[in-house]
Every structure is written in structure tokens, then in C-alpha cells.
DRENDO-1510 file (C-alpha; in Angstrom, 1 decimal, always signed):
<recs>
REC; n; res; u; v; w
REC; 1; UNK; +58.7; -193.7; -4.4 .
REC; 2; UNK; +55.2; -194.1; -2.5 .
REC; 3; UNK; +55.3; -196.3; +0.4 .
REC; 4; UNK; +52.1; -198.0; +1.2 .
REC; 5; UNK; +49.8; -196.8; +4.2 .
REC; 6; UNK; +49.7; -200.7; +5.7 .
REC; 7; UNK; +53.3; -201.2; +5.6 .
REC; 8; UNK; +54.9; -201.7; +8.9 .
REC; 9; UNK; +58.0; -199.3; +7.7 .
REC; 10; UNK; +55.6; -196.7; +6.7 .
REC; 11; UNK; +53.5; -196.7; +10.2 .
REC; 12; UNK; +56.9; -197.0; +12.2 .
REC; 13; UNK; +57.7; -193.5; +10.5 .
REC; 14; UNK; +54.4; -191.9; +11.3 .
REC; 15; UNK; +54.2; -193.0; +14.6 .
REC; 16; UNK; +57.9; -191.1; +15.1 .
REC; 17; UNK; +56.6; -187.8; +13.3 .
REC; 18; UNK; +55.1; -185.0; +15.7 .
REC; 19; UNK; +53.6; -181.8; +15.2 .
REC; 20; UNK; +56.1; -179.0; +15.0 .
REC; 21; UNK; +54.2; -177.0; +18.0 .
REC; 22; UNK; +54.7; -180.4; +20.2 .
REC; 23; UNK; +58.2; -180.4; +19.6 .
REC; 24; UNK; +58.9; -177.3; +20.2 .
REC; 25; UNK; +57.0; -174.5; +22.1 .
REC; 26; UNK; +59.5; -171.6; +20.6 .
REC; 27; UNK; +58.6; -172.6; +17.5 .
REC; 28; UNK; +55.1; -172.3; +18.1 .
REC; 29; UNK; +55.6; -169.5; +19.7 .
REC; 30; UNK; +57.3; -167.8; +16.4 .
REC; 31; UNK; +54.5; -169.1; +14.0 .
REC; 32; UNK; +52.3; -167.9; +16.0 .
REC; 33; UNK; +53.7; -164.6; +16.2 .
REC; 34; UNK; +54.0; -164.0; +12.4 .
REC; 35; UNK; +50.5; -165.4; +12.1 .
REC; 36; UNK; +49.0; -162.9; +14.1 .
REC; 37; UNK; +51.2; -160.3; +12.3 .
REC; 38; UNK; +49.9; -161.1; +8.9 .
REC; 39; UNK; +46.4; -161.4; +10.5 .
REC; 40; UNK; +46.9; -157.8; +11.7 .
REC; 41; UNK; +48.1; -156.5; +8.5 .
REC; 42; UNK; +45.2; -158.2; +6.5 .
REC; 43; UNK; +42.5; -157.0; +9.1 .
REC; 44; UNK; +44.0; -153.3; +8.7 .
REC; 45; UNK; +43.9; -153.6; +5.2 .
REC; 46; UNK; +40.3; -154.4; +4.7 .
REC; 47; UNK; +39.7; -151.4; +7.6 .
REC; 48; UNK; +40.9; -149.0; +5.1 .
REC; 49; UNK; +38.9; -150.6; +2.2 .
REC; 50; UNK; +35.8; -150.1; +4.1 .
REC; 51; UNK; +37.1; -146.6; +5.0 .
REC; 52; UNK; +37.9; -145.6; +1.6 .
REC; 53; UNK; +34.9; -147.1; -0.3 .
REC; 54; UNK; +32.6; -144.9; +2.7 .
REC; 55; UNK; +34.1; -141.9; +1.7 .
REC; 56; UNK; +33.6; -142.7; -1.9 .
REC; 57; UNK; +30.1; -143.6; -1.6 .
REC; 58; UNK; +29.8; -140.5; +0.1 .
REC; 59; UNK; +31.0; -137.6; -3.0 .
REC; 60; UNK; +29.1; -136.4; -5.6 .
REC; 61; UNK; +28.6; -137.4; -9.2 .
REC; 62; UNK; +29.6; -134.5; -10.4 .
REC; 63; UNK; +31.3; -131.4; -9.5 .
REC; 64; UNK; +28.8; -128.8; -7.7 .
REC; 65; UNK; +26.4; -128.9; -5.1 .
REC; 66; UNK; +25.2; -132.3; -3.7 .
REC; 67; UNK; +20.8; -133.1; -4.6 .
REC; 68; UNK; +19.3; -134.3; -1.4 .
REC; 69; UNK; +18.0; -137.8; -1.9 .
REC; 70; UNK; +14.8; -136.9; -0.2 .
REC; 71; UNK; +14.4; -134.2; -3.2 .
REC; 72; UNK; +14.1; -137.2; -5.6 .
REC; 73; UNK; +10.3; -137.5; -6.5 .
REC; 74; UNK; +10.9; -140.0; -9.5 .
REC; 75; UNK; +13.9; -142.1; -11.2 .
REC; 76; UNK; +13.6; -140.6; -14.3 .
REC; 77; UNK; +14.1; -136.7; -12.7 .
REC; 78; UNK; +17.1; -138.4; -11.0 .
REC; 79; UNK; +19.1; -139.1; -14.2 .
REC; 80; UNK; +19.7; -135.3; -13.9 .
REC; 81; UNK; +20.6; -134.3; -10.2 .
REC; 82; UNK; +24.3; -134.3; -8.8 .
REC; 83; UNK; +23.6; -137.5; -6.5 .
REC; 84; UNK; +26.0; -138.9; -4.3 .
REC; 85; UNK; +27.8; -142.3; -5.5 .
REC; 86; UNK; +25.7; -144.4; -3.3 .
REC; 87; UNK; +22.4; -142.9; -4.1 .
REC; 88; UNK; +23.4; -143.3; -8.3 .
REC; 89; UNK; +24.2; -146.7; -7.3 .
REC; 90; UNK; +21.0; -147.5; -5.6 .
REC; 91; UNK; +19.2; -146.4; -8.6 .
REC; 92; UNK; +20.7; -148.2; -10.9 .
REC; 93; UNK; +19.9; -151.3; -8.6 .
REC; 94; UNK; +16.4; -150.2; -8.3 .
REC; 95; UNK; +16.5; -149.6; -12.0 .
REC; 96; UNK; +17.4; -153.5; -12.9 .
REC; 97; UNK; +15.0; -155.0; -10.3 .
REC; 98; UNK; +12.5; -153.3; -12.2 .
REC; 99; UNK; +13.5; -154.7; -15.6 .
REC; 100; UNK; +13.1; -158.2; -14.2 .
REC; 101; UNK; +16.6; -159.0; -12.4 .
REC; 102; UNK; +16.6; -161.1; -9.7 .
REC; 103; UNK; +20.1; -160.5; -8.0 .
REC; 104; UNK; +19.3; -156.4; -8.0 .
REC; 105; UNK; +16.2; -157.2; -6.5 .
REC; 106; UNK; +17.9; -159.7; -3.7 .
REC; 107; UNK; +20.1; -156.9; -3.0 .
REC; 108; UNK; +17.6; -154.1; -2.7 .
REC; 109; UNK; +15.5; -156.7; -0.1 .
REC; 110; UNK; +19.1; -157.3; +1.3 .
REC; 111; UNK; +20.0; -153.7; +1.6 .
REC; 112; UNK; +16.8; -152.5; +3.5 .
REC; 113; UNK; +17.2; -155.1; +6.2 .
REC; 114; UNK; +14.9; -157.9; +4.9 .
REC; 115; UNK; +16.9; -160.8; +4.4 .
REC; 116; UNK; +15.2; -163.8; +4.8 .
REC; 117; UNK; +17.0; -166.2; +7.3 .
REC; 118; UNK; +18.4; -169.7; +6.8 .
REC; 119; UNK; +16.3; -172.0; +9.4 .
REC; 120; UNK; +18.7; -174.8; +10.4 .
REC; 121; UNK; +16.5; -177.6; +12.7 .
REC; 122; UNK; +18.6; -179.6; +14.9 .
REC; 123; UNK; +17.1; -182.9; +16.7 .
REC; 124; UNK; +19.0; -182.2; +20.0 .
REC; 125; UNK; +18.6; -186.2; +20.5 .
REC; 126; UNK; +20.3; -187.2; +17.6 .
REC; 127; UNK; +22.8; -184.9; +18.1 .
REC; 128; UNK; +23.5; -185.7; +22.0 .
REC; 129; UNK; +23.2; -189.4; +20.8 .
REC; 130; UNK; +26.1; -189.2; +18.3 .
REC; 131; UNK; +28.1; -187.4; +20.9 .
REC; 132; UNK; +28.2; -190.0; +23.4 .
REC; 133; UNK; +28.6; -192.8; +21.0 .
REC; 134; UNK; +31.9; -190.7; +19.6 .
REC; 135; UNK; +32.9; -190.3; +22.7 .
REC; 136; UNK; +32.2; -193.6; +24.0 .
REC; 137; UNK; +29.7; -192.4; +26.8 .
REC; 138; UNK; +26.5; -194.7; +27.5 .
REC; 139; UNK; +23.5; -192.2; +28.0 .
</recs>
């Protein structure tokens, strides 16, 4: 049964009702203690993602000896050299931007270091404003 938010009964029992870390600091101690546990495990885990999909960008196609990149001298000779992973992959993407898709071309730009940046203006007066008048502060 829902009690309703105005009702005296209902904000006599939230008034009572405190955090767990308030109550007490062994408790928080213990969550926080498994949080940073699973935190750790999670962090490692993406660690040896990255690790692993570095060392798989890193083989060869096929089984032999690995073509230089720098020996490439057009995409369609490319089709038959023993590239590594990331190299194939990079001309694939190439490949789509130049039949028109957007996201492989975004991703190329992005990949060579020339992302466009997200310009954000802040009025510093405005925001200094609705500080104080949170906070209850005449300027």
C-alpha cells in the first residue's frame, strides 16, 4: 500500500531513515571495500582487453612473412599482401569512406588525430549568479 508523500505518517518515517554510511562507519567501510574490489577487477579486465586486442592487431593475415605498410603503393595491390590485422582493417575503413560512408570516414578523421572538438561557452556571470542565489550568498 502507497502512503502519500504529504502525509504526516509518511514524513515522520523519512525524517527517522538515514543513510546506511551515517549509521554506521564499518558498514561504509565494508561497501566500500568491495566496491573498490570489483572496481579493480573490472579495471584489470579491460587492461587485458586492450592488451590482447594490441597483440591481435599486431599478427598477420596470413601465415608467412608480414608486407610492410609503407610497401603498399595502392589499395587494390593490397588485397594481395600478408598485412597485419590493423593495417587490413584500416583498409577496409578507407575502402567504405570512399564509397560514400560517413561513420568510416569520421573514423579515419578520428583515427589520424583530427577530431573536431565540442566548444561549450559558459557565461561565467550567469553561472557565478546562480551560485550565490543556490547558496543563498548576495554578490
Amino acid at each position: 500500500m502507497k502512503m502519500d508523500k504529504n502525509s504526516p505518517e509518511y514524513k515522520r518515517k523519512v525524517a527517522n531513515l538515514k543513510p546506511p554510511f551515517e549509521k554506521n562507519s564499518e558498514y561504509a567501510r565494508e561497501m566500500a571495500r568491495k566496491g573498490a574490489i570489483i572496481r579493480n577487477k573490472k579495471a584489470a579486465e579491460r587492461k587485458k582487453m586492450k592488451e590482447d586486442l594490441n597483440t591481435l592487431l599486431k599478427i598477420a593475415l596470413k601465415r608467412g612473412d608480414i608486407t610492410d605498410p609503407e610497401d603498399i603503393l595502392n589499395l587494390k595491390e593490397a588485397e594481395n599482401m600478408n598485412l597485419p590485422v590493423q593495417t587490413a582493417i584500416n583498409i577496409a575503413m578507407i575502402k567504405r569512406a570512399l564509397l560514400g560512408d560517413v561513420q568510416a570516414a569520421q573514423y579515419i578523421r578520428d583515427t589520424v588525430g583530427e577530431k573536431p572538438t565540442d566548444k561549450v561557452e559558459v557565461d561565467a556571470s550567469q553561472t557565478i549568479e546562480a551560485w550565490a542565489k543556490s547558496h543563498k550568498v548576495k554578490l
